[in-house]
PAZAPA-4460 file (N, C-alpha, C; in steps of 0.05 Angstrom, whole numbers, plus 32768, in hexadecimal, padded with zeros to 4 digits):
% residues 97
    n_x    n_y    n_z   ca_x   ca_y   ca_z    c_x    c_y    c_z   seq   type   mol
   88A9   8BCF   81C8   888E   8BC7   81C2   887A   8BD6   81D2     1      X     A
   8879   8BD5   81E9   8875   8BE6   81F7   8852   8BDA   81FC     2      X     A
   8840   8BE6   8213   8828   8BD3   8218   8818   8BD9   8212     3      X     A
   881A   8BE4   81FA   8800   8BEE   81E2   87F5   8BCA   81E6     4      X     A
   87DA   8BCB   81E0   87CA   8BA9   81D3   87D2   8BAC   81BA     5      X     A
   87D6   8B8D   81B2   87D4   8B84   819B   87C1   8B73   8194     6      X     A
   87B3   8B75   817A   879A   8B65   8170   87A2   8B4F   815D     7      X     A
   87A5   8B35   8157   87A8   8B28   8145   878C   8B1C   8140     8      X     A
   8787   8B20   8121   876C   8B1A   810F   8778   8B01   8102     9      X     A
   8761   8AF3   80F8   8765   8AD9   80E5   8753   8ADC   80D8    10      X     A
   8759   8ADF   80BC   8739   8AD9   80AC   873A   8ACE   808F    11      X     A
   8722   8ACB   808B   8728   8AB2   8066   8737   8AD1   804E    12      X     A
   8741   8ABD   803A   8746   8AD0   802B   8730   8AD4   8012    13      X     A
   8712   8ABF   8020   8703   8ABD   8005   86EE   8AD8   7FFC    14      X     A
   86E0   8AE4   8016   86D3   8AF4   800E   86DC   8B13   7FF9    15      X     A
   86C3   8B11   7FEC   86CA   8B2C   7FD4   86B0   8B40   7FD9    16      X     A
   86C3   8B56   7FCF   86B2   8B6C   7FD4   868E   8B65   7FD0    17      X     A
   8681   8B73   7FE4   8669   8B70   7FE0   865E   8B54   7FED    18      X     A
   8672   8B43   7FF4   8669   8B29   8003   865B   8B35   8020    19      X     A
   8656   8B26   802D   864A   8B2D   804D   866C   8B31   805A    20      X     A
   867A   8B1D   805A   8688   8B11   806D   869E   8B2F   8065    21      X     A
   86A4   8B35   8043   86BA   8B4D   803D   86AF   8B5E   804B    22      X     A
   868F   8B6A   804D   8689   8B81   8061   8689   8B7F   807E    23      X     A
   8688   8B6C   808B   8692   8B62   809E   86B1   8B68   80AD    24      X     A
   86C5   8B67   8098   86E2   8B6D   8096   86E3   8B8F   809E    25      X     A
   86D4   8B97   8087   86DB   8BBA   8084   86D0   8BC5   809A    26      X     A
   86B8   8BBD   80AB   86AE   8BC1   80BF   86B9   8BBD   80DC    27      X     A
   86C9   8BAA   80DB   86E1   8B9B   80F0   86F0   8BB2   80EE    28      X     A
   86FF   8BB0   80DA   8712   8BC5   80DA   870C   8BE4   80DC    29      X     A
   86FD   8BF0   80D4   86E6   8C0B   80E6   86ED   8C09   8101    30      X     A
   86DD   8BEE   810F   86DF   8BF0   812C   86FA   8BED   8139    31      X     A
   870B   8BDF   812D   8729   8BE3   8138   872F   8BFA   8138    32      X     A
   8733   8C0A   811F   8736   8C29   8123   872C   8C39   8134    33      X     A
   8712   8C3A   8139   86FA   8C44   814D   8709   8C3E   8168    34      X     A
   8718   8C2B   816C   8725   8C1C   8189   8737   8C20   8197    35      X     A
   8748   8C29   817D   8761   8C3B   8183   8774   8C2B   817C    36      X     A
   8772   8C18   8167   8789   8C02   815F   8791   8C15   8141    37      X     A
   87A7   8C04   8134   87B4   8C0E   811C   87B8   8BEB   810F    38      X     A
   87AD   8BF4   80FB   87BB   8BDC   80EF   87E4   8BD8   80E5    39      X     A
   87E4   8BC3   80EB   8805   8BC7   80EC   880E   8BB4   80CB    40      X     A
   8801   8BA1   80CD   880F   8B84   80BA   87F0   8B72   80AE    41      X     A
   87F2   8B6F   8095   87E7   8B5F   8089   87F5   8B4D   8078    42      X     A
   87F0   8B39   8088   87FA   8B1A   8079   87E5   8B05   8076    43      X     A
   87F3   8AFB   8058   87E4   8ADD   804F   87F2   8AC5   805A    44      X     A
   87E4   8AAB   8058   87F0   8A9E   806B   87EB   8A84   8051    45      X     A
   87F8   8A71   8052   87F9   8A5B   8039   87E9   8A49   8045    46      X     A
   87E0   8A35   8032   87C9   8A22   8032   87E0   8A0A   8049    47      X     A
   87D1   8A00   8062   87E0   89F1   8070   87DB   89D9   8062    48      X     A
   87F4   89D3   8055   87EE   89B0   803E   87F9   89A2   8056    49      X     A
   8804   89A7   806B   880A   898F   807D   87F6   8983   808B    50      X     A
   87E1   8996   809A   87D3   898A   80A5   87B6   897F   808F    51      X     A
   87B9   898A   807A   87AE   897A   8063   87B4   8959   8061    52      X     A
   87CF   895E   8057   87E0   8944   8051   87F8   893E   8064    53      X     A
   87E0   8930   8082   87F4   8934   8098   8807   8917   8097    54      X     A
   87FC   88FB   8088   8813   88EE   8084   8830   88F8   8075    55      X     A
   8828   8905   8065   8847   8916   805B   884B   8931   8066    56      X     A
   8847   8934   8081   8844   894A   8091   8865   8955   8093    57      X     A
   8871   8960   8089   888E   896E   8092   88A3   895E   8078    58      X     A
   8895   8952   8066   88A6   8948   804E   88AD   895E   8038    59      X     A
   88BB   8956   8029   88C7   896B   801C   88B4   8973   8000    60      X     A
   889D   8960   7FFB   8881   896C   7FF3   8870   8983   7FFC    61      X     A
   8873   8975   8011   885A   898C   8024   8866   89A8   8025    62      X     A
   8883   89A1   8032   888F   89BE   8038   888E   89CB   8017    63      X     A
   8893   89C3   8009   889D   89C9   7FEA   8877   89D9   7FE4    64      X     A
   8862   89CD   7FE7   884E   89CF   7FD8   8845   89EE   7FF3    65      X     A
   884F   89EE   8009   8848   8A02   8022   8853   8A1B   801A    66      X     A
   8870   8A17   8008   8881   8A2A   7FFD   8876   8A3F   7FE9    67      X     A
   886D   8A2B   7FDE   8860   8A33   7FBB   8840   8A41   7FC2    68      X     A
   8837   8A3A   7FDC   8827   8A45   7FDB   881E   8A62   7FED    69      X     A
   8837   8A64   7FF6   8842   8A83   800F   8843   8A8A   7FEB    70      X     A
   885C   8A83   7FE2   8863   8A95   7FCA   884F   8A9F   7FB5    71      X     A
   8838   8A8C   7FAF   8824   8A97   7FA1   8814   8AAA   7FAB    72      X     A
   880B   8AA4   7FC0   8803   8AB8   7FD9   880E   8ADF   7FD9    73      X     A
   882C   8AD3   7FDF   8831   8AF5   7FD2   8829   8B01   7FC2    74      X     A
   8825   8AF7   7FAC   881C   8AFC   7F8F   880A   8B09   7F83    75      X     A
   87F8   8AEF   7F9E   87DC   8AF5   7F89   87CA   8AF2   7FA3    76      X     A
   87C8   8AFE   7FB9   87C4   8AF9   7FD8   87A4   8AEA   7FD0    77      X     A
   878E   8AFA   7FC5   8771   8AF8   7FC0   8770   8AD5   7FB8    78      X     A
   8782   8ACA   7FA7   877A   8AB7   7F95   878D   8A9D   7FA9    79      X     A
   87A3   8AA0   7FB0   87AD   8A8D   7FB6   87B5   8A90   7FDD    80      X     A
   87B2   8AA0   7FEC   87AB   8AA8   8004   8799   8A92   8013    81      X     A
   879F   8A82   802D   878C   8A73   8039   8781   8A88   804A    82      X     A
   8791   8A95   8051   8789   8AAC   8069   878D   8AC5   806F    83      X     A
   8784   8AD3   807A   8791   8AED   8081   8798   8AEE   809D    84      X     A
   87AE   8AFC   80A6   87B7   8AFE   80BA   87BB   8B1F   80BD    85      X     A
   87A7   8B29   80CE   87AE   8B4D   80D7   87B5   8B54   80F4    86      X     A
   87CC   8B5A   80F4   87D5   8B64   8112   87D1   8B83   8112    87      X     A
   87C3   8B8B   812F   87B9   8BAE   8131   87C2   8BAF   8148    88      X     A
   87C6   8BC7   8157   87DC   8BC9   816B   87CC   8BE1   8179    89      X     A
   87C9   8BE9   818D   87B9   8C01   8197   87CF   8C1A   8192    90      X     A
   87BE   8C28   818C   87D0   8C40   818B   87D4   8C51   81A5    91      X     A
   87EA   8C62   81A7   87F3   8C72   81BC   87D0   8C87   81C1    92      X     A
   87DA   8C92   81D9   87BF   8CA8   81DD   87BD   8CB9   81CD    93      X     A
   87A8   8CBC   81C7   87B8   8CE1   81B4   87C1   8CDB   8191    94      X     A
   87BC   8CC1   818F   87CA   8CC2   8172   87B8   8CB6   8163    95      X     A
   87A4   8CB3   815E   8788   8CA7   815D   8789   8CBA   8146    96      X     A
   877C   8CAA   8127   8777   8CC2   8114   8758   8CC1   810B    97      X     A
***
């Protein structure tokens, strides 16, 4: 791994092009580059129905409806995505593009 920094981002999956918040994103990510990070991993993250529906918190609903919704997620990240998750990592000296 070695002691490059690592950046972990969180952000909605709602904004669309032309929103404030989507230019906000493309701008973020500019300045990471600018910083000397690389983006490594972009992941969606599923709608937390547990702490939604925390009396049936760890039932075989919740987990079942948490499933279905990672899996739609893959799919269709924009529409069924609660979140984004971006890990960026600094890059070595010298390797900056």
């Amino acid at each position: 791994m070695g002691s490059r920094p690592i950046i972990t981002v969180f952000g909605s999956s709602q904004p669309r092009r032309g929103d404030e918040l989507y230019e906000a994103s493309l701008e973020m990510g500019a300045l990471l580059g600018r910083a000397g990070f690389r983006i490594e991993t972009v992941c969606s993250s599923s709608v937390p129905f547990g702490l939604a529906l925390p009396k049936w918190d760890g039932s075989i609903l919740v987990r079942s409806l948490e499933r279905l919704s990672v899996e739609c997620a893959r799919v269709w990240k924009t529409l069924f995505a609660y979140q984004f998750i971006v890990t960026a990592r600094g890059m070595a000296a010298g390797k900056q593009t």
